[in-house]
Every structure is written in C-alpha cells, then in structure tokens.
ROKE-230436 format. One record per residue (C-alpha): residue number from 1; residue in three letters; x, y, z. Coordinates in nm, 2 decimals. Example, Ala and Ser with C-alpha at 12.3 -4.5 7.8 and 13.67 -1.06 7.14 Angstrom:
<rec><resi>1</resi><resn>Ala</resn><x>1.23</x><y>-0.45</y><z>0.78</z></rec>
<rec><resi>2</resi><resn>Ser</resn><x>1.37</x><y>-0.11</y><z>0.71</z></rec>
//
This chain:
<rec><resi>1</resi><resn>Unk</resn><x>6.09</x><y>-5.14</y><z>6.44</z></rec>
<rec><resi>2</resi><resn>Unk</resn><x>5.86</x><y>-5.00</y><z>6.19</z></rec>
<rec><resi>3</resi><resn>Unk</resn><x>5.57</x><y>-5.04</y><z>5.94</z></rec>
<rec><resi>4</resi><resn>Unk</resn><x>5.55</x><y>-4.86</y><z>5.64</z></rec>
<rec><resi>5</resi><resn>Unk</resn><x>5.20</x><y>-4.87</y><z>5.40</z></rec>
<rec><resi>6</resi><resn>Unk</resn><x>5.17</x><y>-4.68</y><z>5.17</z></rec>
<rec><resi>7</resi><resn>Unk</resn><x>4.82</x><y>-4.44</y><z>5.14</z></rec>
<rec><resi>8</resi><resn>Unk</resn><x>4.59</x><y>-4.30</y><z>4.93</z></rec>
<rec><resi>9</resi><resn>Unk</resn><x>4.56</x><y>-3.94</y><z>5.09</z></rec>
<rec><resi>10</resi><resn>Unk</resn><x>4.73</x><y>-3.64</y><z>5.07</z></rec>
<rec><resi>11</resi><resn>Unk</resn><x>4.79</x><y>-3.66</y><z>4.71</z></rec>
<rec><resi>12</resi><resn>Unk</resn><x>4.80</x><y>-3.29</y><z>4.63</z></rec>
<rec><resi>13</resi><resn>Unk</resn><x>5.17</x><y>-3.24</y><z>4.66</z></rec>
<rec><resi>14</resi><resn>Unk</resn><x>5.20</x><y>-3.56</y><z>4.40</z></rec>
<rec><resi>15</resi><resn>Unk</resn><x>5.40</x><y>-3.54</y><z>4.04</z></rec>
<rec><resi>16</resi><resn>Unk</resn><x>5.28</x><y>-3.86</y><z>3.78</z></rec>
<rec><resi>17</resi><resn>Unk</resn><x>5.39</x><y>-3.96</y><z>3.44</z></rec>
<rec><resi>18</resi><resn>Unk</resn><x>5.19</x><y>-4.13</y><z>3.21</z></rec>
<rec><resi>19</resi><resn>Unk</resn><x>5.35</x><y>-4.28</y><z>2.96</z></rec>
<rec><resi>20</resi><resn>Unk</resn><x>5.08</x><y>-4.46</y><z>2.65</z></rec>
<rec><resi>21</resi><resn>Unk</resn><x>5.13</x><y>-4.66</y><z>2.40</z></rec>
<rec><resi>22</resi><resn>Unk</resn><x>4.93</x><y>-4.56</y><z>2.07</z></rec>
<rec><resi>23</resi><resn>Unk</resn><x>4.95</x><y>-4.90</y><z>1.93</z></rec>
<rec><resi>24</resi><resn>Unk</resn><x>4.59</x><y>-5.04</y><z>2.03</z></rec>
<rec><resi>25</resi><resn>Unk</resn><x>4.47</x><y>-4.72</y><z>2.10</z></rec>
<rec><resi>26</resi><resn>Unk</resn><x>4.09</x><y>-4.87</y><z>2.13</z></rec>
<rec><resi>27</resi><resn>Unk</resn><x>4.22</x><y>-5.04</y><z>2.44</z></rec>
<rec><resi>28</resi><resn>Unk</resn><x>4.50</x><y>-4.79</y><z>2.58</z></rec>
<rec><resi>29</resi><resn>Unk</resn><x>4.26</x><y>-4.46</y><z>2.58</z></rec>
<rec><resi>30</resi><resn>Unk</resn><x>4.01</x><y>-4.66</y><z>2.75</z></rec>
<rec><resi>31</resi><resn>Unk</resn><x>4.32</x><y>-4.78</y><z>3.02</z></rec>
<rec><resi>32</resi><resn>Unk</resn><x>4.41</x><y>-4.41</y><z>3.05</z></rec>
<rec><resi>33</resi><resn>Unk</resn><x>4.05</x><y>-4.30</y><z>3.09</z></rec>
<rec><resi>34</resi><resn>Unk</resn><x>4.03</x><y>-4.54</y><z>3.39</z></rec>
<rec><resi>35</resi><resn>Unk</resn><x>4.32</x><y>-4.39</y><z>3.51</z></rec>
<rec><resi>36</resi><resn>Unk</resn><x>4.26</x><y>-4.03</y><z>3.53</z></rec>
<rec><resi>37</resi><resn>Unk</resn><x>3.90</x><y>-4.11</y><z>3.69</z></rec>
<rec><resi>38</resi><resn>Unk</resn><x>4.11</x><y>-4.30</y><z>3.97</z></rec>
<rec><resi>39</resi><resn>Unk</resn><x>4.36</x><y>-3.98</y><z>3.99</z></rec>
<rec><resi>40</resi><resn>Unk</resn><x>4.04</x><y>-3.72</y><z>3.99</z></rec>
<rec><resi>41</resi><resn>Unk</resn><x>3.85</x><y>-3.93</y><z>4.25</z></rec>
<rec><resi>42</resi><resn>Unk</resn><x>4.16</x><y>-3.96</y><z>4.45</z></rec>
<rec><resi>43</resi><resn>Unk</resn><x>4.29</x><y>-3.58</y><z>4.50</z></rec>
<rec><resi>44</resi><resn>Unk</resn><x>4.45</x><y>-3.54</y><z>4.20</z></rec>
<rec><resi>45</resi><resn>Unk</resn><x>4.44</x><y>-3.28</y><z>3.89</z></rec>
<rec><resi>46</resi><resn>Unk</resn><x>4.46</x><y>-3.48</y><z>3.61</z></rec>
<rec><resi>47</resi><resn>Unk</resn><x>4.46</x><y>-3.21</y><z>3.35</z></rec>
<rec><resi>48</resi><resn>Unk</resn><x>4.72</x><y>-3.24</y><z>3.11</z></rec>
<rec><resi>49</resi><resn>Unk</resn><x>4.75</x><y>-2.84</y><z>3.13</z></rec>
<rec><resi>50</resi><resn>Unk</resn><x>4.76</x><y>-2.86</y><z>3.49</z></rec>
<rec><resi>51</resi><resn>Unk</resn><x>5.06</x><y>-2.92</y><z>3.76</z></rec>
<rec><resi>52</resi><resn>Unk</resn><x>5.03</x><y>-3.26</y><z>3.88</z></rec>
<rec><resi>53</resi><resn>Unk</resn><x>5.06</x><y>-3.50</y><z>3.55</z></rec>
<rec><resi>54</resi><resn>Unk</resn><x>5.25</x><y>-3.49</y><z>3.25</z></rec>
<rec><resi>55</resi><resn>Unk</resn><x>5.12</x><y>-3.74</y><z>2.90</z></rec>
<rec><resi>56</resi><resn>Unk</resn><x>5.39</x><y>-3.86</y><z>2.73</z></rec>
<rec><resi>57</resi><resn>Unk</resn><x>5.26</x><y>-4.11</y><z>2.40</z></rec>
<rec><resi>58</resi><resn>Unk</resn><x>5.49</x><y>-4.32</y><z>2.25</z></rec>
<rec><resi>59</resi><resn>Unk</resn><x>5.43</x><y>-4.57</y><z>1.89</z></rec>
<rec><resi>60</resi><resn>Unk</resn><x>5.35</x><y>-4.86</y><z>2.15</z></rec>
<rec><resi>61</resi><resn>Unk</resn><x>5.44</x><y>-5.06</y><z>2.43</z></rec>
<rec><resi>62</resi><resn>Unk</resn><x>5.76</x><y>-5.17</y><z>2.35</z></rec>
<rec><resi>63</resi><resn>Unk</resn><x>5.89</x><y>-4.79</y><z>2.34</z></rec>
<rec><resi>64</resi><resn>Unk</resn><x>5.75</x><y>-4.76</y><z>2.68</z></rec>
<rec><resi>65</resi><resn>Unk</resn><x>6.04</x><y>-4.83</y><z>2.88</z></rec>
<rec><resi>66</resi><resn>Unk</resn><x>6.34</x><y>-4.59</y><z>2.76</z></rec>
<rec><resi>67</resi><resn>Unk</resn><x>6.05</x><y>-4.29</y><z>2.78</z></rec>
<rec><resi>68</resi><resn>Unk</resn><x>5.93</x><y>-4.38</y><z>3.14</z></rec>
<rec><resi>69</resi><resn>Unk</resn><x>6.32</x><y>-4.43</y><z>3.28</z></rec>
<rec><resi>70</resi><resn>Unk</resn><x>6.41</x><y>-4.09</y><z>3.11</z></rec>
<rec><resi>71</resi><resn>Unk</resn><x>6.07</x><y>-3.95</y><z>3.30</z></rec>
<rec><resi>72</resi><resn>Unk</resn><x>6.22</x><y>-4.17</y><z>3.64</z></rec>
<rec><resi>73</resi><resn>Unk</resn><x>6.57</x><y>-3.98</y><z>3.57</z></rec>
<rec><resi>74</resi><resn>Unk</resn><x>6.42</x><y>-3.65</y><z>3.61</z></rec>
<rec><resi>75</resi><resn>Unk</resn><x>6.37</x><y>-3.67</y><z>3.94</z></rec>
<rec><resi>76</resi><resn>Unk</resn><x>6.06</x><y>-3.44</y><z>3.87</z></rec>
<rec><resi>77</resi><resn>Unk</resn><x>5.81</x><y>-3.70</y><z>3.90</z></rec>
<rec><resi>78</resi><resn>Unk</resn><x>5.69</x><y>-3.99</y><z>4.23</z></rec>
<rec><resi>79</resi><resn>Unk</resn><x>5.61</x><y>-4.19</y><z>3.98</z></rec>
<rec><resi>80</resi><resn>Unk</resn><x>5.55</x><y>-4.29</y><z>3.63</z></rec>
<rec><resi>81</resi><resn>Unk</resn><x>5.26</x><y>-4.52</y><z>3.55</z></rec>
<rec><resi>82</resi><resn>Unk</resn><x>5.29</x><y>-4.71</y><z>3.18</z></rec>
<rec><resi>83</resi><resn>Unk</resn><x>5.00</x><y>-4.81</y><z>2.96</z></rec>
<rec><resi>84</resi><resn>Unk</resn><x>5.00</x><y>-5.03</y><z>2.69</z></rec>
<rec><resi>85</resi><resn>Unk</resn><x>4.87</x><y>-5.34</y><z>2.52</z></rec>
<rec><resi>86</resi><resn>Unk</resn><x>5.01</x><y>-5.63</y><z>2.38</z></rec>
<rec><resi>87</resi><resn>Unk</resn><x>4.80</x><y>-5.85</y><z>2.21</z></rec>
<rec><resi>88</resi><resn>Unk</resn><x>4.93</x><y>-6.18</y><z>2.08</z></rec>
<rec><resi>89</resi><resn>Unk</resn><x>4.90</x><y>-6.34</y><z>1.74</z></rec>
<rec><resi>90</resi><resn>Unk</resn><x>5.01</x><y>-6.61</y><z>1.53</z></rec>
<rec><resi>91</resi><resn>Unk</resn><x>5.40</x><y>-6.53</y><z>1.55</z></rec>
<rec><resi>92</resi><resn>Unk</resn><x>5.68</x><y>-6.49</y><z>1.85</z></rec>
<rec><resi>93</resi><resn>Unk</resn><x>5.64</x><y>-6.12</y><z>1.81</z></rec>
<rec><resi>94</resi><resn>Unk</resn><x>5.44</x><y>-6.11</y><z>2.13</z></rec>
<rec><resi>95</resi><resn>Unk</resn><x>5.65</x><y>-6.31</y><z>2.31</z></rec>
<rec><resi>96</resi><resn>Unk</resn><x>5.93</x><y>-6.08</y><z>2.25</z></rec>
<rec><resi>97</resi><resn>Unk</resn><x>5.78</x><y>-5.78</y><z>2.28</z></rec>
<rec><resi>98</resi><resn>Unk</resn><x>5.57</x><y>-5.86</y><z>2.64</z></rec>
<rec><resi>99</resi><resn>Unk</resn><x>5.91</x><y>-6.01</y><z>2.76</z></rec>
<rec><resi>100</resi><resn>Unk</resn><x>6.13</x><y>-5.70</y><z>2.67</z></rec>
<rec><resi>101</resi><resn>Unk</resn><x>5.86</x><y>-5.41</y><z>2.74</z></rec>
<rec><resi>102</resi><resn>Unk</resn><x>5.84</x><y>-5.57</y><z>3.13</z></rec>
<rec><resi>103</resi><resn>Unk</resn><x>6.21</x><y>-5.63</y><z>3.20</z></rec>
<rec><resi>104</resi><resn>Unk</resn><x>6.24</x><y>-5.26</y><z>3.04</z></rec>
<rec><resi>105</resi><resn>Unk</resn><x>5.97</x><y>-5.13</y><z>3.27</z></rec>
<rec><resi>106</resi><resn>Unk</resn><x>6.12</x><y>-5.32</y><z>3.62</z></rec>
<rec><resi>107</resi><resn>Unk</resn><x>6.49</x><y>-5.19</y><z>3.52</z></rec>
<rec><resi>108</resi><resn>Unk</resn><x>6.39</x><y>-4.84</y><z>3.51</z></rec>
<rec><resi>109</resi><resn>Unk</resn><x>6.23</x><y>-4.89</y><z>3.82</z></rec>
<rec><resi>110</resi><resn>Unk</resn><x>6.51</x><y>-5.05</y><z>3.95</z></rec>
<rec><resi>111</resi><resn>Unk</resn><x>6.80</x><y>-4.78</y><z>3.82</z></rec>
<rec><resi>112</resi><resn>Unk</resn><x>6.59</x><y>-4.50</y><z>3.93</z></rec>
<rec><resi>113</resi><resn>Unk</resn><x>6.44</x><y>-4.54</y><z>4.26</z></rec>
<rec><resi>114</resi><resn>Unk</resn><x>6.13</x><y>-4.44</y><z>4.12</z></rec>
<rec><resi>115</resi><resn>Unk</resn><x>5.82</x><y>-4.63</y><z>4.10</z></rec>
<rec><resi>116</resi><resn>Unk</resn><x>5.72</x><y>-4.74</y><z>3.76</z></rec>
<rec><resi>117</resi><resn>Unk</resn><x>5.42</x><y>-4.87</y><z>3.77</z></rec>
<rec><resi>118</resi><resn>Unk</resn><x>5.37</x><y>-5.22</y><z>3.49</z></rec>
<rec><resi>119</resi><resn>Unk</resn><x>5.05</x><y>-5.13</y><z>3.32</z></rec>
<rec><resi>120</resi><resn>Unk</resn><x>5.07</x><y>-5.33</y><z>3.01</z></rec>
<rec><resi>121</resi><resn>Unk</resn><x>4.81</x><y>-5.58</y><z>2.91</z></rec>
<rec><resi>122</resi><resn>Unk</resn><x>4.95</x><y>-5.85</y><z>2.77</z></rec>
<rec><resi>123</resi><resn>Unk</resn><x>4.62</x><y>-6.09</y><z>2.65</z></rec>
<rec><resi>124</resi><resn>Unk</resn><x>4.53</x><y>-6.34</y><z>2.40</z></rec>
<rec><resi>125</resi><resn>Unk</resn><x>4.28</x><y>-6.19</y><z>2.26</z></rec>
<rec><resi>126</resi><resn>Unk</resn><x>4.14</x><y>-5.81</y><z>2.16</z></rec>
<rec><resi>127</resi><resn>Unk</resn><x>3.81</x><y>-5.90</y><z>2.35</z></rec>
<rec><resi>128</resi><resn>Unk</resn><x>4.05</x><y>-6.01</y><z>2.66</z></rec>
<rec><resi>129</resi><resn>Unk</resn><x>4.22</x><y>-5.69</y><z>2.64</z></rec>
<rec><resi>130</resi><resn>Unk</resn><x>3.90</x><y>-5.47</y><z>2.61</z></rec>
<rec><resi>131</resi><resn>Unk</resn><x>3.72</x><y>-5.68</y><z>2.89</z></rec>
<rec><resi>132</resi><resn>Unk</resn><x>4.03</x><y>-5.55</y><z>3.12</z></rec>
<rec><resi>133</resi><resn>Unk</resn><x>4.02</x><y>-5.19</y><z>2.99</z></rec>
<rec><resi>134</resi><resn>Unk</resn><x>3.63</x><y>-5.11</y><z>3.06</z></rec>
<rec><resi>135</resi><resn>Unk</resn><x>3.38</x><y>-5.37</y><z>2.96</z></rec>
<rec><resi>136</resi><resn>Unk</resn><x>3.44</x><y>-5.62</y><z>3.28</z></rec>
<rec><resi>137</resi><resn>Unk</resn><x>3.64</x><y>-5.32</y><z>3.48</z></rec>
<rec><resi>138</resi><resn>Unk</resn><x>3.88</x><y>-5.13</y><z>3.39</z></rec>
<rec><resi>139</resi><resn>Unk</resn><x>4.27</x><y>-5.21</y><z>3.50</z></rec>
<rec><resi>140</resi><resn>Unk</resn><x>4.35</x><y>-4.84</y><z>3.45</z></rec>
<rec><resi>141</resi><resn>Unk</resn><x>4.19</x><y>-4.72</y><z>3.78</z></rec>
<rec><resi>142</resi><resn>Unk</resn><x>4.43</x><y>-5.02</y><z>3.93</z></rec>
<rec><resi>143</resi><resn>Unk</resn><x>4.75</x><y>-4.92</y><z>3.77</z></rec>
<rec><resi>144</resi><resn>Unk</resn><x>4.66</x><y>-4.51</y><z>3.93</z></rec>
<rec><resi>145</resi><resn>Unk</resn><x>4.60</x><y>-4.69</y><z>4.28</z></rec>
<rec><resi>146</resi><resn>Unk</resn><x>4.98</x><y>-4.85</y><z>4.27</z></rec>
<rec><resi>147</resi><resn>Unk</resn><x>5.12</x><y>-4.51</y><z>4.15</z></rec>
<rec><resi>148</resi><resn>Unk</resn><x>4.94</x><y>-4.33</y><z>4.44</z></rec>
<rec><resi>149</resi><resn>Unk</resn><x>5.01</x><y>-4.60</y><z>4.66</z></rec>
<rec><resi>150</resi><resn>Unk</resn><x>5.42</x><y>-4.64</y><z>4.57</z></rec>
<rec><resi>151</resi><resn>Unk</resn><x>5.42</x><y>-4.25</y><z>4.55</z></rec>
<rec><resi>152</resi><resn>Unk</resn><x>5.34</x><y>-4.25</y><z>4.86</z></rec>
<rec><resi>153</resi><resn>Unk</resn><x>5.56</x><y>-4.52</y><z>5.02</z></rec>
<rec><resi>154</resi><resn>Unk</resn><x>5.88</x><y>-4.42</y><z>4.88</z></rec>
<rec><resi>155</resi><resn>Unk</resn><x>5.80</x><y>-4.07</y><z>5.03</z></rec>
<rec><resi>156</resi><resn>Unk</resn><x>5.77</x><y>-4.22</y><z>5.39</z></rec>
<rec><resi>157</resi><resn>Unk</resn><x>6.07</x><y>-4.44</y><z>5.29</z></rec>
<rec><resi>158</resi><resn>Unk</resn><x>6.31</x><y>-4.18</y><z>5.21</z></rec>
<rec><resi>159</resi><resn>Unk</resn><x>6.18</x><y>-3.93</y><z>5.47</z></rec>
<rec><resi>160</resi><resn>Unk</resn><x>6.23</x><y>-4.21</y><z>5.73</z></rec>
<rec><resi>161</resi><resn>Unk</resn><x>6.56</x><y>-4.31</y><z>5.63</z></rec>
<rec><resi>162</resi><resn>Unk</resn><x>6.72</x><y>-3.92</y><z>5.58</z></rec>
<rec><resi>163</resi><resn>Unk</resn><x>6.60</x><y>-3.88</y><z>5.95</z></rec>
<rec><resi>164</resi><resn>Unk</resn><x>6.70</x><y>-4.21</y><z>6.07</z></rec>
<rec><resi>165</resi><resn>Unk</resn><x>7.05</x><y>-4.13</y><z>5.91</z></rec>
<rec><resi>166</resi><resn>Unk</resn><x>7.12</x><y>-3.78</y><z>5.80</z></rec>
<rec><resi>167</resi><resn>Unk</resn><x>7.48</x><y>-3.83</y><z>5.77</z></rec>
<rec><resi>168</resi><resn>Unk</resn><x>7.41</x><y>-4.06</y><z>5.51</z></rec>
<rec><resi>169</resi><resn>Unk</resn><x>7.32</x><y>-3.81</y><z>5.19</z></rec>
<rec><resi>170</resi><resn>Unk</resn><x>7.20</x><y>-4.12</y><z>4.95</z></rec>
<rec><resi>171</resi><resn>Unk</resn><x>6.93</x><y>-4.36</y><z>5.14</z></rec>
<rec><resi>172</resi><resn>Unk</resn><x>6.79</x><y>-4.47</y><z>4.85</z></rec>
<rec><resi>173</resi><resn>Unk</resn><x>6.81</x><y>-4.40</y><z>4.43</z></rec>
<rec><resi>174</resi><resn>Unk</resn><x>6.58</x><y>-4.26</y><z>4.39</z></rec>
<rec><resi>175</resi><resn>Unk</resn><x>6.68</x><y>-3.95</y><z>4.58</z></rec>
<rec><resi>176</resi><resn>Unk</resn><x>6.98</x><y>-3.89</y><z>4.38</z></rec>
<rec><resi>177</resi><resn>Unk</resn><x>6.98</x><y>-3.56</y><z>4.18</z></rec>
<rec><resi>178</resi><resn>Unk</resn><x>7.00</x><y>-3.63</y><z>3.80</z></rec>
<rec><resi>179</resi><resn>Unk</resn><x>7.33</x><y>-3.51</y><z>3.80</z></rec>
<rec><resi>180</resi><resn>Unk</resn><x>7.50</x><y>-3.73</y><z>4.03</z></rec>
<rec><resi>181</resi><resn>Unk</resn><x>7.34</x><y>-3.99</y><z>3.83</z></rec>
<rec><resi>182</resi><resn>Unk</resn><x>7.49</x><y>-3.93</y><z>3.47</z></rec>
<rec><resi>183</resi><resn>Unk</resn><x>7.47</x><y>-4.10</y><z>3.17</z></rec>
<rec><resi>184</resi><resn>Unk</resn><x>7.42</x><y>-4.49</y><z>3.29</z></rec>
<rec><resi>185</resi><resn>Unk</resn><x>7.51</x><y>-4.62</y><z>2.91</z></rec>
<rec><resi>186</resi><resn>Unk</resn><x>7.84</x><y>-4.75</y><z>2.90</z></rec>
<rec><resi>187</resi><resn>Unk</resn><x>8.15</x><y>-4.57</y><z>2.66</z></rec>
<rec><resi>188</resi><resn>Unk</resn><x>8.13</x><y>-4.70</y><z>2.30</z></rec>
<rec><resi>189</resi><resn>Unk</resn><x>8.49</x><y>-4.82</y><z>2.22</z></rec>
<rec><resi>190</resi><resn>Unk</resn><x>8.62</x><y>-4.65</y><z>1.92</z></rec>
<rec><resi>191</resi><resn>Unk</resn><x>8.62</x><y>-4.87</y><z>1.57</z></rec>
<rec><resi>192</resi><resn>Unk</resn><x>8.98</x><y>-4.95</y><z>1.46</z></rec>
//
C-alpha cells in the first residue's frame, strides 16, 4: 500500500484560479493579499500578467461558485481557490447565502475533480471578518496553502492511478478533457 501527502514544493509547473468576491472588498483584498504573499513565498508567480494565476472578480460570494466550477471545467487550472465574505445581519439573508455559496463551492469540487478550495468567511461581525483577513492573521495565506497542498495531491493521485492502471483512461474527474464532460445542465423540456 501507499501514502499520499500532498507538498508544498515544486510549485513551478502549477496553474491557480482565484476567484474574489467584490462585495466586502475591505476584507476580500486583504484575503487575496494574504494569498498571493503565500503563493510568492512558496514558488509561485503571482502576477496577474504572468503564467501561473489567473483573477477572476465576481459581485460577491454568492456568484462564486458557478465562476470557479466553469474555471474547474477547463481543465486549465490544479486548482481554484475562492475568496469571499459573508457577514451576517439582522435578516436570514446570510443564512441563505453562506449555506448556498458552500454547497456551490463543494459541488464544483465534486463535479470536477478539481480542488476548489472554500475560502469564504462567513462571521458575525465586520471586526470578526477583518481580524481573520490581517489584523489577528490573515486566512488568505491558509486558503494558498490548501490549493498548493490539493494541487499537489491530486497530481500524485492521478499520476499514481494512470500508472497503476493505464488501461483505465478515466481514474479520476478531474482528468477528463472538457469535452468528454459536456454540458452537465439537464435539457429544458419545451413549454406546451
């Protein structure tokens, strides 16, 4: 048998997402901050004019997840980190929105094969959310670590299991090419 860990070296050959949610901005720059100092002290260019990571903002968190499965579906990237922050108030509408924005992040995850990393914030308070985004330490530099980390698991995965059984031309999802994949909506029935 074997163990599997993933590591935090040889990160040059890496391709990351980011996917940020505008909505709390104050707090998701400050996230995305800590995550590009993890990335740069880690091996990785992260220039958004460079080769290794691509930004993708969205209006906030809760348009997270159909932008970073569309980013999974590519196939172009080992993973796709998320950033957002969801901080409650005096209605349901956090409830709602933390509950979707993580089953949304886990499915395309799931559907993909690729890891899709949850870094959402989801506090009570704006001085909760800042004290996890720099002022007690910043979660960003955490949420890099899992990408890096996944990255590189799923690489020894799917290397281990194509040599373990190359008759087998799907080991896992998230070595599919997009185009055996398709379009995973179902068929709208016609009206009438």
């Amino acid at each position: 048998m074997a163990v599997f860990e993933g590591t935090f070296a040889q990160t040059e050959p890496l391709h990351l997402a980011v996917v940020i949610g505008r909505f709390n901005d104050l707090v998701t720059g400050k996230l995305l901050e800590g995550c590009q100092d993890c990335l740069k002290r880690h091996g990785v260019d992260p220039d958004p004019q460079g080769t290794q990571v691509d930004y993708v903002w969205v209006p906030g968190s809760f348009e997270v997840p159909l932008v970073a499965r569309q980013l999974a579906l590519s196939h172009r990237y080992d993973a796709v980190i998320c950033l957002g922050a969801v901080i409650k108030g005096q209605t349901p509408h956090f409830d709602y929105v933390s509950a979707e924005v993580s089953k949304g992040i886990a499915a395309a995850s799931f559907q993909t094969g690729v890891p899709v990393i949850f870094g959402i914030l989801t506090v009570d308070t704006m001085q909760q959310a800042l004290e996890r985004a720099g002022i007690k330490g910043n979660h960003g530099w955490d949420y890099a670590m899992n990408a890096l980390e996944m990255a590189s698991l799923m690489r020894q995965l799917r290397s281990n299991l194509s040599e373990s059984y190359p008759h087998q031309t799907q080991s896992l999802p998230g070595s599919l090419p997009v185009s055996k994949v398709g379009n995973l909506a179902p068929e709208s029935e016609g009206l009438g």
